[in-house]
C-alpha positions in Angstrom: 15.8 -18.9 -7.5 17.2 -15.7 -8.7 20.3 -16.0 -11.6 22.8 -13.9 -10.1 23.8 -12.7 -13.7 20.0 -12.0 -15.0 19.6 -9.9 -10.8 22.4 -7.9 -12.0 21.4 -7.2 -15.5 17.5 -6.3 -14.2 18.8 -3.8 -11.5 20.7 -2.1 -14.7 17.1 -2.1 -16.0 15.8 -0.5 -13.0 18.5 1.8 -12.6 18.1 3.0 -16.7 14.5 3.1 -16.1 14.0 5.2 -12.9 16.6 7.3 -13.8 15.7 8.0 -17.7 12.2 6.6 -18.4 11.4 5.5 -22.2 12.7 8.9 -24.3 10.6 10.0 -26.4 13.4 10.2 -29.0 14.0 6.2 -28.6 9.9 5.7 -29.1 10.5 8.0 -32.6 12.7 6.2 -34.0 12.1 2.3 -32.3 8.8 2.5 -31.2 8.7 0.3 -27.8 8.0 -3.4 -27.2 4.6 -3.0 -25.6 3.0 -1.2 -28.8 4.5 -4.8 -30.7 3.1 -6.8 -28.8 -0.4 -4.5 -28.7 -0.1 -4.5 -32.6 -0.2 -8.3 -32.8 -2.8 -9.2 -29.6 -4.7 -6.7 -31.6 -4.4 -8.6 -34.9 -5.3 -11.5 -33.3 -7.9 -10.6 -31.6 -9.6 -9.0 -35.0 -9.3 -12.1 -37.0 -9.9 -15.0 -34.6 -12.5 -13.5 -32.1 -15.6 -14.0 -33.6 -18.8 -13.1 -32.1 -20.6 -15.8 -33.7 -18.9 -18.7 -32.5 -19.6 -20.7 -29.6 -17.3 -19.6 -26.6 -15.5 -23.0 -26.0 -14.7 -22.2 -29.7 -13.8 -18.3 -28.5 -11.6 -20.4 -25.8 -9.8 -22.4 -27.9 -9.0 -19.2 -30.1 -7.8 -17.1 -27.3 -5.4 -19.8 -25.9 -3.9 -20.2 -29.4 -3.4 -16.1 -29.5 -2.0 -16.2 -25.8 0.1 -19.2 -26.6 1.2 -17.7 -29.9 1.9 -14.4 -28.6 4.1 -15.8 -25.3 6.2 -17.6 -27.9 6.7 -15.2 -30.5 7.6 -13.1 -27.0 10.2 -15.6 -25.5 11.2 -16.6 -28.7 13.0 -13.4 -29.3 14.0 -13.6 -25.6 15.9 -16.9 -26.6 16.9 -16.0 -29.6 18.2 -12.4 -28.6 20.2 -13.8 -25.3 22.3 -17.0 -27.0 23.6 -14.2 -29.0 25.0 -12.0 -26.0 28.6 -12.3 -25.1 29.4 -13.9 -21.7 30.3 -12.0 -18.3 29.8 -8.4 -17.9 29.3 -7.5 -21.6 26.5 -9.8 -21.9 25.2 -8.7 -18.6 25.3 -5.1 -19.9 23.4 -5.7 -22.5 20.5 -7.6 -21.4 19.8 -4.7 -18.5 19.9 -2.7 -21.5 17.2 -4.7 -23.8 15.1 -5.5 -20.4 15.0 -1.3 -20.1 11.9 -0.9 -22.0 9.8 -3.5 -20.3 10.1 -2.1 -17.0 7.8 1.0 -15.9 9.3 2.4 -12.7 9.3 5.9 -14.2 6.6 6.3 -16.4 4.3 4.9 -13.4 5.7 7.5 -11.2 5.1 10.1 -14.0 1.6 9.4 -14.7 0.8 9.8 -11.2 2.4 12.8 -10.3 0.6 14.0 -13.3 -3.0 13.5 -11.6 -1.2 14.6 -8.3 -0.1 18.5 -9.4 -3.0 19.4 -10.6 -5.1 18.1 -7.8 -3.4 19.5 -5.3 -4.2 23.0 -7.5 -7.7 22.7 -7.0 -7.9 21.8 -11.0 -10.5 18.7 -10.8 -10.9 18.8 -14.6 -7.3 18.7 -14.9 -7.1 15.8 -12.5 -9.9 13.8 -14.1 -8.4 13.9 -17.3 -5.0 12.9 -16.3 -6.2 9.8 -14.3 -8.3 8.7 -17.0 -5.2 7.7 -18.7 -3.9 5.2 -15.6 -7.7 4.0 -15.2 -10.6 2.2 -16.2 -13.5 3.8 -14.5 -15.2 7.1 -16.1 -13.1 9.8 -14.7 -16.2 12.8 -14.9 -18.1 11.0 -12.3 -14.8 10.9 -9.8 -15.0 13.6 -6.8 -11.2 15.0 -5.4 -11.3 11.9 -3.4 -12.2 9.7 -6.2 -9.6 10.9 -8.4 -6.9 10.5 -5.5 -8.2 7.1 -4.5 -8.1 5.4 -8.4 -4.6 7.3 -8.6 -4.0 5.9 -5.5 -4.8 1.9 -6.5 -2.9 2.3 -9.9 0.4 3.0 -8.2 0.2 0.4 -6.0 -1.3 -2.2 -8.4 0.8 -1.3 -11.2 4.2 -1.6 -8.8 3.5 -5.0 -9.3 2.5 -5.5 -12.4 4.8 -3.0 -14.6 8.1 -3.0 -11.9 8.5 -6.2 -9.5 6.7 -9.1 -11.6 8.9 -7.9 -14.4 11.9 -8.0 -12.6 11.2 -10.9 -10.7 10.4 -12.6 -14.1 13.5 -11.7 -15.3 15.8 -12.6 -12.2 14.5 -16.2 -12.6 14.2 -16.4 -16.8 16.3 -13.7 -18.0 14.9 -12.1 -21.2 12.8 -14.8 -21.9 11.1 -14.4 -18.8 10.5 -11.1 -18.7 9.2 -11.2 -22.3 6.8 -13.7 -21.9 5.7 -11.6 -18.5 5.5 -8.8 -20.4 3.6 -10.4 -23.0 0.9 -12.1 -21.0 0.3 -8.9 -18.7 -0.1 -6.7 -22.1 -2.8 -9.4 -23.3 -4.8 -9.1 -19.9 -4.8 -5.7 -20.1 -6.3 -5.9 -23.6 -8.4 -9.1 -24.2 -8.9 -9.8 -20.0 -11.8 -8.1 -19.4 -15.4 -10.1 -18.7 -17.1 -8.3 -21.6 -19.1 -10.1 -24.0 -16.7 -9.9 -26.5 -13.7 -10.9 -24.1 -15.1 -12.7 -21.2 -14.3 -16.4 -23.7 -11.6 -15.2 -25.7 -9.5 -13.5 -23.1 -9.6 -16.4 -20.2 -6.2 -17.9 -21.0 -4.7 -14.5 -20.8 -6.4 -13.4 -17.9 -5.7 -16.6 -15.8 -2.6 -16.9 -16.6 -1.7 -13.2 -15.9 -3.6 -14.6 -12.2 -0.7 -16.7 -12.3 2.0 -15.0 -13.2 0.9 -12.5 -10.4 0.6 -14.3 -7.7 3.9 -14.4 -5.9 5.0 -10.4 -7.4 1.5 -8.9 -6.1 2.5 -10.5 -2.9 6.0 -9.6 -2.8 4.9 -6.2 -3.6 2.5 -5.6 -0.8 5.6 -7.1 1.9 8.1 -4.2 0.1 5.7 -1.4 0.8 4.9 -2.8 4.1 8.7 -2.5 4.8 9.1 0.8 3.6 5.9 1.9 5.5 6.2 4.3 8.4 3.9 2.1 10.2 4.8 -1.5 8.9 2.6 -3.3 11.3 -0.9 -1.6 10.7 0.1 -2.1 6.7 1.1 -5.8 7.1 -2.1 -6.3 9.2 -4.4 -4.5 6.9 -2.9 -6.2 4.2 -3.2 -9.9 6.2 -7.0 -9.0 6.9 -8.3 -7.0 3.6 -6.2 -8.2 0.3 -8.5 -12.0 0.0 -11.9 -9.1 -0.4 -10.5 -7.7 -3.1 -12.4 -8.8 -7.0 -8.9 -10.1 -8.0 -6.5 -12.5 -6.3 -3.5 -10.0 -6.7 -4.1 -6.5 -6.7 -5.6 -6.6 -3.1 -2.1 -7.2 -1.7 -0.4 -3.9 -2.9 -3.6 -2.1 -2.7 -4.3 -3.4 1.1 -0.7 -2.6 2.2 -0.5 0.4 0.6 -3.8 1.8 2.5 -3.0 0.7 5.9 0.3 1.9 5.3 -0.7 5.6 4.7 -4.0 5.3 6.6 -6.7 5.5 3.8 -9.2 3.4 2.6 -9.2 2.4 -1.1 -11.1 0.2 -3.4 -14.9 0.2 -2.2 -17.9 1.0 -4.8 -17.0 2.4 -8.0 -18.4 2.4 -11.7 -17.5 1.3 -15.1 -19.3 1.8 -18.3 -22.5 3.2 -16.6 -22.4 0.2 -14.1 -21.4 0.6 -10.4 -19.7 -2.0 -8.8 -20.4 -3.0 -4.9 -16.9 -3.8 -4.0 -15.2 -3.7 -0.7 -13.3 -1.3 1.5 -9.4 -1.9 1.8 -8.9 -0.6 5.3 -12.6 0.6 6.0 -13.2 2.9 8.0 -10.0 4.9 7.5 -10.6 8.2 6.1 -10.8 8.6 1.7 -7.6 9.8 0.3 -7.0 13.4 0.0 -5.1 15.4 -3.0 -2.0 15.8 0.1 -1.8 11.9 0.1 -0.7 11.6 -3.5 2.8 13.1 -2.7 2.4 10.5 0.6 2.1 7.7 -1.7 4.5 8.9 -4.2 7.1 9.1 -1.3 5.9 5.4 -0.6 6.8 4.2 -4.0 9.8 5.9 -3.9 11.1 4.4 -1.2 10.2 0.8 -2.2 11.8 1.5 -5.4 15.2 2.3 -3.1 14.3 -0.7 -1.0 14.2 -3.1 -4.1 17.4 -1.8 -5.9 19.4 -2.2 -2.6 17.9 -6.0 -2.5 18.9 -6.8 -6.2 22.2 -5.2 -5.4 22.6 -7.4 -1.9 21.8 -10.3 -3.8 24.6 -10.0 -6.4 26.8 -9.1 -3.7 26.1 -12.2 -1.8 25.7 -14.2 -4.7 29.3 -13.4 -6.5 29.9 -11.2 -9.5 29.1 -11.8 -12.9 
C-alpha cells in the first residue's frame, strides 16, 4: 500500500518535474542519476559479458550485474533516506532527490519535438527527432510511421519513466524508486534478444517484466479515464494489450489507440529485419501528424489525473 509520507514526497517529484524538467545547468554541474547508473551497467557489461562463454555462464554474469547494480541503487536509497529529518523537512527532501528519476517532462518534450516538425511537413526533421525516443530505423518511417512510433513511446514510456517510478516510490520510498530506476535503465541497455544480450540481459529484462506489471496496467486504466471515449479505450485495451510482443507495453499502447481512434503497433523493422507484429485497434485508421497534439493532450491530462490522485490520497490518508 501507498506510504502516505513517500505519496506526498513523489507528487513534489511530479510537480518539480512537470513543471521544470532536468535543467540543463543541474546536468553541468551534477550530471543525472540515469547516466550513473548507464556508466556502471556499461562497465559491467564490458568486463563480465563475454562472448565466449557458455550462456548459462552469460546468465549467471548478468544476474550478478543486475543484482549488483539494484543494490548499489537501493543502497544509496537506504543510506540517503535514514539520514533525512522526520515530517515535512524530510518529506521535502525526498520529492526533491526522487526529481531526477522521474520523466514527465522530458517525455513530453521529446515528443512534441517529433510533433512540430511533422505537422510542418518536415519528414526529415521528424525522422530525426523520433529516432531519439525509438528503436526502429527512422529513414524507412512514412508521416504515419513517424506519428505511430511517437505515438507508442508516449504511451509506453508513461509507464515506464512516470507511473512505475512513482508507484515504486509511494510503496519503497527512495529505495524503491532507485531500484525501479535501476532495473528499467538495465533493460533498456542489456534487455534486448541480441546475440550478445539475449543470455546476459535475462535477469534484467524479466525482472523489468516484473516490475511492470501492475504500472503498465495502471497506466493503460489512467488514460482510459482521461479518454474522451473511455469505453472504446478500456475495451480496446481489454481485447488487444495480451497480442502485444511484451506483457506490458500493450496496455498503455492498447488504451491509448482506442482512446484516440488509431491503430498502433503492427509490422515494423529493426536492424534490417521486419517484424510481423499485431495491430492495437486494427482497423482504425494510422495516426496522422494532427494526432500527436491529440495524444499530447491525452498525456496531459493523465498527468492532471494522477497528481489529483497522489494529492487525494494524502488528503485521505492524513498529513505528513
Amino acid at each position: 500500500m501507498p506510504n502516505v509520507n513517500m505519496t506526498a514526497a513523489m507528487l513534489i517529484a511530479l510537480l518539480l518535474d512537470a513543471s521544470f524538467g532536468w535543467p540543463q545547468s543541474l546536468y553541468r554541474v551534477v550530471g543525472h542519476p540515469v547516466t550513473w547508473l548507464g556508466a556502471l551497467i556499461d562497465a559491467g557489461d564490458r568486463h563480465l559479458n563475454h562472448t565466449a562463454d557458455r550462456n548459462a555462464t552469460r546468465r549467471l554474469a548478468g544476474l550478478g550485474l543486475t543484482c549488483g547494480v539494484i543494490a548499489v541503487a537501493a543502497g544509496l536509497g537506504f543510506a540517503v533516506s535514514a539520514a533525512l529529518p522526520a515530517g515535512w523537512g524530510g518529506v521535502i527532501l525526498t520529492g526533491i532527490l526522487a526529481w531526477p528519476l522521474v520523466a514527465t517532462r522530458a517525455l513530453h518534450d521529446h515528443v512534441l519535438a517529433v510533433a512540430r516538425p511533422l505537422a510542418m511537413g518536415d519528414l526529415a526533421g521528424a525522422r530525426q527527432a523520433v529516432s531519439m525516443i525509438v528503436g526502429r530505423n527512422p529513414e524507412r518511417l512514412d508521416t504515419a510511421g513517424v506519428a505511430r512510433a511517437a505515438m507508442e513511446s508516449l504511451a509506453e514510456n508513461t509507464s515506464d519513466g512516470v507511473v512505475a517510478p512513482l508507484l515504486w516510490g509511494m510503496v519503497l520510498g527512495l529505495p524503491g524508486i532507485a531500484a525501479y530506476k535501476a532495473i528499467n535503465t538495465m533493460d533498456s541497455m542489456i534487455g534486448h534478444r541480441t546475440p550478445r544480450h539475449e543470455a546476459f540481459g535475462w535477469a534484467a529484462a524479466r525482472l523489468d517484466d516484473i516490475a511492470n506489471l501492475i504500472p503498465a496496467r495502471l497506466t493503460g486504466l489512467l488514460f482510459a479515464l482521461v479518454s474522451v471515449r473511455p469505453a472504446t479505450a478500456w475495451t480496446v485495451m481489454l481485447r488487444d494489450a495480451s497480442t502485444h510482443r511484451s506483457p506490458n507495453a500493450g496496455w498503455p499502447e492498447a488504451a491509448f489507440a482506442g482512446a484516440l481512434g488509431i491503430r498502433l503497433s503492427g509490422p515494423r523493422s529493426y536492424d534490417g529485419h521486419v517484424a510481423d507484429e499485431p495491430w492495437l485497434n486494427a482497423g482504425s485508421p494510422d495516426p496522422q501528424p494532427r494526432d500527436l497534439a491529440r495524444g499530447l493532450a491525452l498525456y496531459r491530462r493523465a498527468m492532471v489525473a494522477l497528481a489529483a490522485t497522489m494529492a487525494l490520497i494524502v488528503l485521505a490518508c492524513g498529513r505528513p
